[in-house]
N, CA, C and O of each residue as an XYZ file, in Angstrom:
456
protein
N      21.336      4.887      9.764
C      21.895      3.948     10.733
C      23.089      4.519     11.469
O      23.399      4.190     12.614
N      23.729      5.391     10.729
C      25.079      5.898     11.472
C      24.901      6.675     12.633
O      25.646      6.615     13.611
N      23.402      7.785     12.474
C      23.295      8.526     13.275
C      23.047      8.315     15.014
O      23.396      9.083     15.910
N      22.383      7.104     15.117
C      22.003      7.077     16.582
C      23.812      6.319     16.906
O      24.096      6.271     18.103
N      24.797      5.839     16.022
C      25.747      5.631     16.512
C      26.763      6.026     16.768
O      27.713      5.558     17.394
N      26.479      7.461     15.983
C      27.364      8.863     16.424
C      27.182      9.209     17.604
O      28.155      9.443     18.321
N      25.814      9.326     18.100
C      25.562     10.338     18.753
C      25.783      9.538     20.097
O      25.576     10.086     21.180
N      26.141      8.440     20.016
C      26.426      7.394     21.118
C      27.629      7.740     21.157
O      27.964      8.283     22.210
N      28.363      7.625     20.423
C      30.027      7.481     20.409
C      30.436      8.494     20.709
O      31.658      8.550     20.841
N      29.580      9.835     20.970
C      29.724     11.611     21.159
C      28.825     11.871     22.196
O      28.487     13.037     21.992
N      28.265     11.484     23.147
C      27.828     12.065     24.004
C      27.488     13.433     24.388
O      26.422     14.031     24.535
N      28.727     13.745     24.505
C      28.613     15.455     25.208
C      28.518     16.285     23.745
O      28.968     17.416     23.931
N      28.128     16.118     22.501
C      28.135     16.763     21.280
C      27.051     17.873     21.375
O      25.829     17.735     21.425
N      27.613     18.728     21.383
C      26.872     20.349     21.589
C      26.260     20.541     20.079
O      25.103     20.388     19.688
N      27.231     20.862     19.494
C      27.016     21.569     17.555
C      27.458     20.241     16.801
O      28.341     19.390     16.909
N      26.155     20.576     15.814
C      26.407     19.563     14.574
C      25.995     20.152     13.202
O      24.821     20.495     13.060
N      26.701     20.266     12.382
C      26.589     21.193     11.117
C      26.574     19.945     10.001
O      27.572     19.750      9.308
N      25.517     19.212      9.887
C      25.064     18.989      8.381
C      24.933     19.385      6.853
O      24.601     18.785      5.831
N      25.325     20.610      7.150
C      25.058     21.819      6.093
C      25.297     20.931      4.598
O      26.345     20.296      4.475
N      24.464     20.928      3.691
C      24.932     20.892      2.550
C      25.040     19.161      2.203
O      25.714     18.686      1.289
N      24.214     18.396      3.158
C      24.464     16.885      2.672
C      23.053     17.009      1.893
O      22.164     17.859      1.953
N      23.173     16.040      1.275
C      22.002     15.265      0.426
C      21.201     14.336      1.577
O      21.047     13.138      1.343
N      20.806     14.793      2.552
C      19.955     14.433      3.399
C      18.590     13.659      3.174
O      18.309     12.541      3.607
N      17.923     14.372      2.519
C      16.476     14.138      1.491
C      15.579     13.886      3.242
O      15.860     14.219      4.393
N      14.479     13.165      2.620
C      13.380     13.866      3.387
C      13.525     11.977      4.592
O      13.289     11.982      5.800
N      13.838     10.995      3.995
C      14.071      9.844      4.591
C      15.629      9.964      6.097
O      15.909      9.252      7.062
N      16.186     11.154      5.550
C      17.725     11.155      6.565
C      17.100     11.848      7.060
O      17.289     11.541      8.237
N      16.410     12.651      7.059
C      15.748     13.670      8.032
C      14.881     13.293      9.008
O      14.609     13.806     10.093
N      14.513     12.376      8.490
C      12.939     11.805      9.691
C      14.297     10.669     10.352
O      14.238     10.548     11.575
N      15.478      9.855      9.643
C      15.936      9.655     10.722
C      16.980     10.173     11.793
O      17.509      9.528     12.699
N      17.128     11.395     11.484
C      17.914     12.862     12.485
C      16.680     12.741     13.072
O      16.630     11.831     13.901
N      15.710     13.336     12.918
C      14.567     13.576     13.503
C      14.607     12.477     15.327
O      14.883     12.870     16.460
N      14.202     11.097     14.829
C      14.074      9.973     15.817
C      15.233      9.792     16.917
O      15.219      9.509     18.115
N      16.640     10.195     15.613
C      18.043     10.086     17.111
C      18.201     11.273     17.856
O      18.970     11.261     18.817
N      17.498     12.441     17.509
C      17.316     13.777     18.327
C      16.240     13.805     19.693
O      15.999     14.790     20.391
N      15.955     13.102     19.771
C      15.005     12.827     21.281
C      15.819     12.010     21.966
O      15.678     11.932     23.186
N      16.769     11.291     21.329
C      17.941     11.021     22.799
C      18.899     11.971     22.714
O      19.714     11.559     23.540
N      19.344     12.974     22.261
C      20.097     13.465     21.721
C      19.840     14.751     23.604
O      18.896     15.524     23.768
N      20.475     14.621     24.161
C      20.503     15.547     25.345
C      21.893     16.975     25.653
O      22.069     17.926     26.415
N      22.564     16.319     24.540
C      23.504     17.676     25.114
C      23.665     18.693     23.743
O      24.215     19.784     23.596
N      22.900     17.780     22.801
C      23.130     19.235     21.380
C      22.497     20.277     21.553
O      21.554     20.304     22.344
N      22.878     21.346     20.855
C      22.267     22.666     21.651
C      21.829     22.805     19.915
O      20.734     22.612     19.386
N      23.252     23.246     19.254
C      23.399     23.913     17.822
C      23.040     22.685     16.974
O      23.438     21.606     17.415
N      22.144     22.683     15.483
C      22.204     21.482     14.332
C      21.911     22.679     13.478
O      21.202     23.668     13.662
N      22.534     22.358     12.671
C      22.669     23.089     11.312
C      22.438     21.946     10.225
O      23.013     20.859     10.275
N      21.281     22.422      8.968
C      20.992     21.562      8.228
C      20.562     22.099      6.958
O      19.957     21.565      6.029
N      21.059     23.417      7.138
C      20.927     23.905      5.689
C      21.305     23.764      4.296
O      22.480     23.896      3.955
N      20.332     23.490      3.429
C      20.932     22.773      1.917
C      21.016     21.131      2.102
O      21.926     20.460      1.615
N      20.107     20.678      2.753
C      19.929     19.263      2.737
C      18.786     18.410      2.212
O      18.477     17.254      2.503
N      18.148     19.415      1.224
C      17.085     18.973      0.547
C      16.206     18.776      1.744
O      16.716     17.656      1.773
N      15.571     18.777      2.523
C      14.724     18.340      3.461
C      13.279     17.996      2.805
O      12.440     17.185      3.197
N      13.251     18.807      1.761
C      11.749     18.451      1.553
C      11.491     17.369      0.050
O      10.391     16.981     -0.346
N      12.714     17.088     -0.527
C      12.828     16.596     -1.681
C      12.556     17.151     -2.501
O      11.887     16.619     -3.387
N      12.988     18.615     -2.595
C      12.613     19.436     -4.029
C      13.409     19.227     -5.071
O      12.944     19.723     -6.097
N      14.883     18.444     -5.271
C      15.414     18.257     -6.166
C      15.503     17.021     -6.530
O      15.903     16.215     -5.690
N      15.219     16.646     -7.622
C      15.834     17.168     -8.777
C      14.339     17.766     -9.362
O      14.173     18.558    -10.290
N      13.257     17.076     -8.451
C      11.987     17.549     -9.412
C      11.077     18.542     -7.817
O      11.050     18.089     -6.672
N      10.375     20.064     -8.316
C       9.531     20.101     -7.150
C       8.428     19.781     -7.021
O       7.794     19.992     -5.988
N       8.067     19.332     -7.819
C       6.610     18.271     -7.581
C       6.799     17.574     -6.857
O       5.700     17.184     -6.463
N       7.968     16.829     -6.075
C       7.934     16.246     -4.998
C       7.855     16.257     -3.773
O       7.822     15.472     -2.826
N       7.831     17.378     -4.000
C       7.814     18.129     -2.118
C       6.914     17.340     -1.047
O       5.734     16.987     -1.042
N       7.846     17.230     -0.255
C       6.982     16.570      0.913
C       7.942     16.986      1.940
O       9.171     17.065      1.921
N       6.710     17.333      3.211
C       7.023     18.157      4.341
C       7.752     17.005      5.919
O       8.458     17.563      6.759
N       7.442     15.571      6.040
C       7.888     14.991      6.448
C       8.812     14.987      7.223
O       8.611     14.818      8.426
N       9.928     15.157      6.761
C      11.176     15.366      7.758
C      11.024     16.738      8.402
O      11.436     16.740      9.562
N      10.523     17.971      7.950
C      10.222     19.056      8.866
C       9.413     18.721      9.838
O       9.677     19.068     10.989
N       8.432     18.082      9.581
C       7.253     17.443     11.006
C       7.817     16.750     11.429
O       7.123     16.418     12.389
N       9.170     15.858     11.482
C       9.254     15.061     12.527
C      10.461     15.635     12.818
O      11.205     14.819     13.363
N      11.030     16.891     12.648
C      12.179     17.792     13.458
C      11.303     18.273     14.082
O      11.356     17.891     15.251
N      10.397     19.025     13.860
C       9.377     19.597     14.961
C       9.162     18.317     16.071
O       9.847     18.096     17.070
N       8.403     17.819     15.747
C       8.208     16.447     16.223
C       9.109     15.949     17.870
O       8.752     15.648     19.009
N      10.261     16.080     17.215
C      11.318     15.989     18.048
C      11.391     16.699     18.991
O      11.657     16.205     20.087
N      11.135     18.331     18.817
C      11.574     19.643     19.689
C       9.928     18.588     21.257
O       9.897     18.506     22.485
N       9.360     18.286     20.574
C       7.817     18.302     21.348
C       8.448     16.949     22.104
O       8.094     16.802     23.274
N       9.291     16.016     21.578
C       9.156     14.320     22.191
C      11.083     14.476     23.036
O      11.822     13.518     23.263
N      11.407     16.015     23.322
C      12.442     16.812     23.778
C      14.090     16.560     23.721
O      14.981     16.310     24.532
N      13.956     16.791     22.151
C      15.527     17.546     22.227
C      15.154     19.040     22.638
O      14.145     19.738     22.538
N      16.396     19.200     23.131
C      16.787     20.560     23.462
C      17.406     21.409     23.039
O      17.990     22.200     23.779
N      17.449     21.478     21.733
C      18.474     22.488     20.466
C      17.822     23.780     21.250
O      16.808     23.837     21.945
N      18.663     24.678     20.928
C      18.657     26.008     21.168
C      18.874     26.579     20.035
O      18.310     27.670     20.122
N      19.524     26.457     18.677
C      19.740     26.620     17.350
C      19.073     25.660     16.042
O      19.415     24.504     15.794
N      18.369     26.204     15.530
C      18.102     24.942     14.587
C      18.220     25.386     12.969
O      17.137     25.560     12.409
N      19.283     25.561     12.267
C      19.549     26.134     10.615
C      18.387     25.227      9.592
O      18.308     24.001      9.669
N      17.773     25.819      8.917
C      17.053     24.965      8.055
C      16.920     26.053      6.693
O      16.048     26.039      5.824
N      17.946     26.869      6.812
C      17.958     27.918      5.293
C      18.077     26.797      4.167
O      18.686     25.755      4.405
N      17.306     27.109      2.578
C      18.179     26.492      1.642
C      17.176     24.885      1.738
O      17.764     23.852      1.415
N      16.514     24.847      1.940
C      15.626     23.644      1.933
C      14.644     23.780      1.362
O      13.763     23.057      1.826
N      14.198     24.638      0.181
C      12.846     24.813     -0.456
C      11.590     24.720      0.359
O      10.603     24.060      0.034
N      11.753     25.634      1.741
C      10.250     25.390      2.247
C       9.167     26.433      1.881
O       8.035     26.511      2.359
N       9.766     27.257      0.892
C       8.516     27.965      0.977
C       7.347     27.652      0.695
O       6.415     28.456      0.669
N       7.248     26.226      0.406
C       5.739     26.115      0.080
C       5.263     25.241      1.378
O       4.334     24.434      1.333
N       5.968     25.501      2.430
C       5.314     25.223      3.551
C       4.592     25.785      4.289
O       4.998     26.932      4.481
N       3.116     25.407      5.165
C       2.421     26.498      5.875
C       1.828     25.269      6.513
O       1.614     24.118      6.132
N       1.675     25.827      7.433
C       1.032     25.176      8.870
C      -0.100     24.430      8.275
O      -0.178     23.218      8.470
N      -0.908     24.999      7.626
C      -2.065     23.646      6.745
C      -1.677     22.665      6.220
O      -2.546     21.878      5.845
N      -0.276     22.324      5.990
C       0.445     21.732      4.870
C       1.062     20.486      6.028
O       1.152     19.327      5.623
N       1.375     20.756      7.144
C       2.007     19.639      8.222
C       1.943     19.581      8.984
O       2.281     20.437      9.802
N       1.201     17.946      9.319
C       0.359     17.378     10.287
C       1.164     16.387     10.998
O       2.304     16.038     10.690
N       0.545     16.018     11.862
C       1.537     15.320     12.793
C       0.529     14.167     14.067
O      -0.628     14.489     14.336
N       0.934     13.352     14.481
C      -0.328     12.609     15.125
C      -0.888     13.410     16.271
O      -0.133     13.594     17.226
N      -2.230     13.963     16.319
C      -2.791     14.525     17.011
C      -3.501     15.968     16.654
O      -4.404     16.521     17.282
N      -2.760     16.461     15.340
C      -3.222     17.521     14.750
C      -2.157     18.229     13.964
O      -1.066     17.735     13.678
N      -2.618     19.564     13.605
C      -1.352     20.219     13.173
C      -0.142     20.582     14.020
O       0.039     20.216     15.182
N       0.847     21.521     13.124
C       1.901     21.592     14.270
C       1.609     23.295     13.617
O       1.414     23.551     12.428
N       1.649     24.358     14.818
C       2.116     25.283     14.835
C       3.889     26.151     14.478
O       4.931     26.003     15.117
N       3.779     26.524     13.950
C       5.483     26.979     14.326
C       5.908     28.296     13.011
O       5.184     28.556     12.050
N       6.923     28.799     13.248
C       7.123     29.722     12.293
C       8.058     29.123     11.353
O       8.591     28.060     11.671
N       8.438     29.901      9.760
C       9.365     29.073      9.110
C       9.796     30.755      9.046
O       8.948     31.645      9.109
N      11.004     30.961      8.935
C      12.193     31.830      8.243
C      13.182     31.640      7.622
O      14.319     31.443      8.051
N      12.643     31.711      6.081
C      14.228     31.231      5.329
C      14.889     32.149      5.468
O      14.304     33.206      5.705
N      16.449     32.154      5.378
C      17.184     32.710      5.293
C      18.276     32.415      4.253
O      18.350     31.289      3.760
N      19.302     33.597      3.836
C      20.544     33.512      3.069
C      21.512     33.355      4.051
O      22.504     32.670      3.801
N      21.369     33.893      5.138
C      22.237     33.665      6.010
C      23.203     32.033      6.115
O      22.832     30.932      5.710
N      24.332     32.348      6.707
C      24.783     30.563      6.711
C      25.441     31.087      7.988
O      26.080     30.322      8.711
């Protein structure tokens, strides 16, 4: 709920560094929805935010909030940067996340980098 009222109250907000919240895969799909009004962020950083719900257990993994950040890039935010190191995706692959209309193409690169 906070997010579409940040991003109101910030307008011209270029960079946003999430890094390191407990995000889980529900804060993500709603970053995801306030990022298509989202017109002047360039930079989001979201590394170490659980995105896929691998902790505390990884049997839970679910890809969700990555398909609807993708999601987003397609329904047009305009990030030019997007951090997603540190989110347990390696067990993600393009067979794995779907989206209405089909799969989504795209590359993943984890990184150590921060």
């Amino acid at each position: 709920r906070a997010l579409p009222a940040a991003f109101k109250a910030c307008p011209c907000l270029i960079n946003l560094d999430l890094s390191r919240n407990p995000l889980g895969v529900e804060g993500g799909i709603a970053l995801a929805h306030t990022l298509v009004h989202s017109h002047s962020l360039r930079t989001l950083r979201l590394s170490g935010c659980n995105l896929c719900d691998c902790k505390p257990s990884p049997r839970a993994w679910r890809p969700d909030a990555i398909a609807m950040l993708l999601q987003a890039f397609k329904g047009g935010a305009l990030l030019e940067e997007l951090v997603l190191s540190k989110n347990e995706m390696c067990a993600m692959w393009a067979d794995r996340i779907s989206a209405e209309g089909g799969s989504l193409a795209f590359d993943v690169q984890e990184s150590n980098a921060y």
